[in-house]
N, C-alpha and C positions, 0 to 999 in steps of 0.2 A: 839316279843322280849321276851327271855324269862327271868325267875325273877333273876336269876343269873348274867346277863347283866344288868339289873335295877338295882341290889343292886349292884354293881360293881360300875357302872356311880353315883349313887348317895351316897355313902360312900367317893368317890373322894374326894382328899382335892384341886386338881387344877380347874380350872371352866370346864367342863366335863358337857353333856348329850349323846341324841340320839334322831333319826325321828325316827318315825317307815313307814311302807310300805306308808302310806297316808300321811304322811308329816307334822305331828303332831308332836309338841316339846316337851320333857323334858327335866329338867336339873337339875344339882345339885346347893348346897347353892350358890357357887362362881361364877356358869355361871350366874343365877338366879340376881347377881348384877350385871352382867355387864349387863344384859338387862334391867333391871330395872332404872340404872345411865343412859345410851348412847343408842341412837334408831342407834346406827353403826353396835351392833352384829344385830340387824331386819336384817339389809340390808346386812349382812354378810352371812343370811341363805338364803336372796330371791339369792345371786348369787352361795351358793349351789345346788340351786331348779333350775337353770336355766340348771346348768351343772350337774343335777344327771342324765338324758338319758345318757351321753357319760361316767359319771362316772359309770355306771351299763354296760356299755357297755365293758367297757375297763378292770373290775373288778381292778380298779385302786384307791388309795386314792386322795382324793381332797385337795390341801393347797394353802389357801388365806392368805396373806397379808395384815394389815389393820392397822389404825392410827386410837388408842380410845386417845378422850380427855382425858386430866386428870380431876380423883376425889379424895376424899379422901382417898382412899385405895394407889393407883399406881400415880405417874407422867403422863403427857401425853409422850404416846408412841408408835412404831410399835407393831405387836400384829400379831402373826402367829398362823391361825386357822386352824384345818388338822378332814378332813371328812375321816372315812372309810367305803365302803362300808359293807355292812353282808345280807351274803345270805342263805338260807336253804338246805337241801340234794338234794331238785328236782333243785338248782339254782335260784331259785324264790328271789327277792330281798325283804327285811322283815326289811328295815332300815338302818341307817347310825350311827354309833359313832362318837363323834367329841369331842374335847378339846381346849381349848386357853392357848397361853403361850407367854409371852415379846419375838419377836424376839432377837434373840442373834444375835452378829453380829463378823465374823471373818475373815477377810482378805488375802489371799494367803500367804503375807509377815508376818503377823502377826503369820502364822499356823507354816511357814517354823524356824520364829526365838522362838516356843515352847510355844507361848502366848495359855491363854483360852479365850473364847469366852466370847462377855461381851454385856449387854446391851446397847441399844442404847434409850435416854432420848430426847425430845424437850424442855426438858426446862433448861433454859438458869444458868450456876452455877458461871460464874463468869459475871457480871452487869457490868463491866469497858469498856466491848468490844462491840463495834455498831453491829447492822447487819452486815454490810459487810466486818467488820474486824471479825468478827462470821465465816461466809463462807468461807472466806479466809483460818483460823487455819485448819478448817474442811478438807479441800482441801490440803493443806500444810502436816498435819498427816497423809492424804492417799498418801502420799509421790509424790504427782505431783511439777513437775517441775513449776516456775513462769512464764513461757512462756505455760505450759499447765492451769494455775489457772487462767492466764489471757483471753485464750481463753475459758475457761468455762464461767467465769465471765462478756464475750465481754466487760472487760477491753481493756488498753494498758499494756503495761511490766513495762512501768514506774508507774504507776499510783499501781501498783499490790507492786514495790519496795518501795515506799515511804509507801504505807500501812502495809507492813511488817518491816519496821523500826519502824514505831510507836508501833506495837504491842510487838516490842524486847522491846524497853523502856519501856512501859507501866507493861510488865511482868520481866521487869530487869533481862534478856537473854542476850548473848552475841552472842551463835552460832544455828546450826541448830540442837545438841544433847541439849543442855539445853534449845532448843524451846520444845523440845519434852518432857522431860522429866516432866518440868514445867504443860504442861497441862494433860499430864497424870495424875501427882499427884493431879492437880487441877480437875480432873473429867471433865476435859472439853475435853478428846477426846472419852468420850462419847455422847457426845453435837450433835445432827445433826440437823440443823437449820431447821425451819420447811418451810422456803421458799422454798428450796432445792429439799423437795419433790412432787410427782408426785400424784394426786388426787383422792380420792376413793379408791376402791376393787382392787387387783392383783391377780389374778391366777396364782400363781407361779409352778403349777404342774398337770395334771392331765392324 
């Protein structure tokens, strides 16, 4: 790695390092926390290591998926980490760059009606709402129909109806543009329950 690559990575103000050929870590000040607060980034590098043969292979970059707890810096939240491979004039592999950054999160419907892309939080901004009226809103803002929220939720339709009355009351809504608009403003359709999600590392590219 040469010194213009190191001082690149470590001038960084977003969490940023690199391996080099042997699989030794550096990083800058803000990676250097997240390693330090959560043993999630460790495990974030052991499943780069697993997949750097097919990443050197494919001369492809690597992006994982991952849910750091919260600490005092961030919320807990998704957390997309992206490996690039680097290689020398003979092709020789000589390391990896990588960075972490909040998944952003934007939805087909969301792109088509002009929206930006926005973080997605686990932690809960409005307290009024249980669990599963939580998962409910969630499901509702990604515009499923109550007969598709109930089948996510192996509810009934009914049981999904009455829990969406309560939640109208509760937020003093009348229809389904002032449900939305309500938890927009309220940051809760950044909210994504943490039940919801699916466990560990994702390879979402490589």
């Amino acid at each position: 790695m040469n010194n213009a690559m190191k001082q690149l990575c470590l001038s960084c103000t977003i969490p940023s390092g690199f391996t080099n050929a042997e699989s030794e870590v550096y990083s800058n000040v803000a990676m250097t926390e997240l390693f330090a607060l959560t043993d999630e980034c460790s495990k974030v590098l052991d499943v780069f290591r697993s997949q750097k043969e097919a990443v050197c292979r494919k001369k492809c970059p690597l992006s994982l998926l991952s849910i750091l707890p919260c600490f005092y810096k961030h919320p807990s939240q998704p957390w997309l980490f992206d490996f690039f491979p680097l290689f020398d004039e003979q092709n020789g592999y000589i390391g990896a760059f990588f960075h972490a950054r909040p998944f952003l999160f934007l939805s087909p419907l969301e792109y088509v009606e002009g929206k930006s892309p926005h973080k997605m939080t686990l932690r809960q901004t409005d307290k009024r709402f249980n669990q599963l009226e939580c998962e409910i809103i969630f499901f509702t803002l990604q515009r499923l129909s109550r007969k598709e929220v109930a089948r996510k939720l192996y509810l009934s339709y009914r049981t999904i109806e009455n829990k969406l009355q309560s939640i109208y009351e509760k937020a003093g809504v009348q229809n389904g543009q002032q449900f939305t608009d309500y938890f927009c403003t309220s940051g809760m359709n950044q909210y994504l329950p943490p039940e919801l999600l699916p466990s560990g590392r994702h390879v979402i590219s490589v």
